[in-house]
C-alpha positions as CSV (number, residue, x, y, z in Angstrom):
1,X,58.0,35.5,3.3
2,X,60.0,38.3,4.0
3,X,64.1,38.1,2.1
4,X,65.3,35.0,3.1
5,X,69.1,34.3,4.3
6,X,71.3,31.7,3.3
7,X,73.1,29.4,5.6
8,X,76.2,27.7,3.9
9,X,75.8,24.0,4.9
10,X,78.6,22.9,2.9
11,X,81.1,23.7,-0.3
12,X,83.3,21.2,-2.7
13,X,85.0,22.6,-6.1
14,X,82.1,22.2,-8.2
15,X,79.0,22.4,-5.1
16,X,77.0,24.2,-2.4
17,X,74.2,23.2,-0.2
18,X,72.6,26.0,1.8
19,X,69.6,25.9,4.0
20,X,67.3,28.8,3.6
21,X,65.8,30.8,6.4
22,X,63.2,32.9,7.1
23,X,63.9,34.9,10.1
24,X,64.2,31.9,12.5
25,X,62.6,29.2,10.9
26,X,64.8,26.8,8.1
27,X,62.1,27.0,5.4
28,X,63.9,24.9,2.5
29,X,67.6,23.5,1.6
30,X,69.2,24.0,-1.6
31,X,71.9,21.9,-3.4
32,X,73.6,23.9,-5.8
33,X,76.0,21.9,-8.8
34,X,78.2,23.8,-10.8
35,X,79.2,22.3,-14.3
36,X,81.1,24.5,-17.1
37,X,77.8,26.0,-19.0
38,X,74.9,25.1,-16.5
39,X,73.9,25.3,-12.4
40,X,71.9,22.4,-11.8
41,X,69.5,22.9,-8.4
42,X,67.8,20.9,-6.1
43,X,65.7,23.0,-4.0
44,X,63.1,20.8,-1.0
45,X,60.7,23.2,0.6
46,X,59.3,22.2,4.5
47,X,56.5,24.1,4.2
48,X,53.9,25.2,1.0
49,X,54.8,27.8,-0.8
50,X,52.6,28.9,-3.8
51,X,53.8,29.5,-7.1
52,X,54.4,33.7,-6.8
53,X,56.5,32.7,-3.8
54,X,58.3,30.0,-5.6
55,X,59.4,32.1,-8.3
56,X,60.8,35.0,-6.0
57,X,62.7,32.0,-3.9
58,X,64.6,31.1,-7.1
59,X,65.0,34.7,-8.2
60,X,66.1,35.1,-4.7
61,X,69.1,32.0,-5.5
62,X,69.8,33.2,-8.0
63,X,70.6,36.6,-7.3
64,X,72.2,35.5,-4.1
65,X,73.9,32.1,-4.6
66,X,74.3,31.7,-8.3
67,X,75.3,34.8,-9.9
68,X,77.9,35.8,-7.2
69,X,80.0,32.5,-8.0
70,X,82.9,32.9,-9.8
71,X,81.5,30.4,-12.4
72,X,80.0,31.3,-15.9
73,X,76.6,30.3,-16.7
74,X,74.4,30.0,-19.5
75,X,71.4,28.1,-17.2
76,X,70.5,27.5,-14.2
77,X,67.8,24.4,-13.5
78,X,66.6,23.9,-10.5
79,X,64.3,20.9,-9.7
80,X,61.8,22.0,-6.6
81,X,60.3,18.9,-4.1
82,X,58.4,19.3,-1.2
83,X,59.7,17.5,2.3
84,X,60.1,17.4,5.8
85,X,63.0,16.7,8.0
86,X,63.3,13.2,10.0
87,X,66.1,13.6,11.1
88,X,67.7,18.0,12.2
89,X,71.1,16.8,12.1
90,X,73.1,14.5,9.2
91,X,73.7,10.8,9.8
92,X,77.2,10.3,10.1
93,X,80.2,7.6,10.2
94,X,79.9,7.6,14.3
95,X,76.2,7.0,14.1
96,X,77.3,4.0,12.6
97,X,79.7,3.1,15.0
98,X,77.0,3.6,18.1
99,X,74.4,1.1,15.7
100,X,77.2,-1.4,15.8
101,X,78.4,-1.4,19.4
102,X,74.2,-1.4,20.0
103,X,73.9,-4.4,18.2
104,X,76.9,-6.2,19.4
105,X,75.8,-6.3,23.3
């Protein structure tokens, strides 16, 4: 895996999500949670990665996403699954909407 890029998928005051991507393919998605000491992760892979490349992903999060916050920290856990997409693009409120109108006819 060459240096991946990260894609900002979204940001609140105190959170980030960002999918990670390895020249064109999305390879993982991290969650990022800021609190006042500690960065709490969760990183899902979609393909295996062994544990050498594991450890240069987080370094690579690290260096990229966590460290250039504006947000002191004295840890940074990050909890690693394994998983594959269902679903490309996020349910949202309209999907909901379209289920309802399908179930009403």
């Amino acid at each position: 895996m060459d240096s991946p890029r990260f894609e900002r998928v979204c940001r609140t005051s105190s959170s980030e999500a960002y999918l990670v991507v390895d020249g064109e393919e999305v390879i993982a998605r991290v969650d990022l949670h800021f609190t006042t000491s500690v960065v709490y992760g969760v990183l899902i892979v979609e393909r295996q990665l062994d544990s050498e490349e594991l450890a240069e992903l987080r370094r690579e999060i690290d260096d990229e996403l966590v460290q250039t916050a504006d947000v002191p920290r004295d840890d940074f856990l990050l909890a690693v699954y394994r998983g594959e997409p269902i679903r490309q693009e996020p349910f949202s409120d309209e999907d909901d909407l379209a289920d309802a109108t399908d179930d009403s006819r």
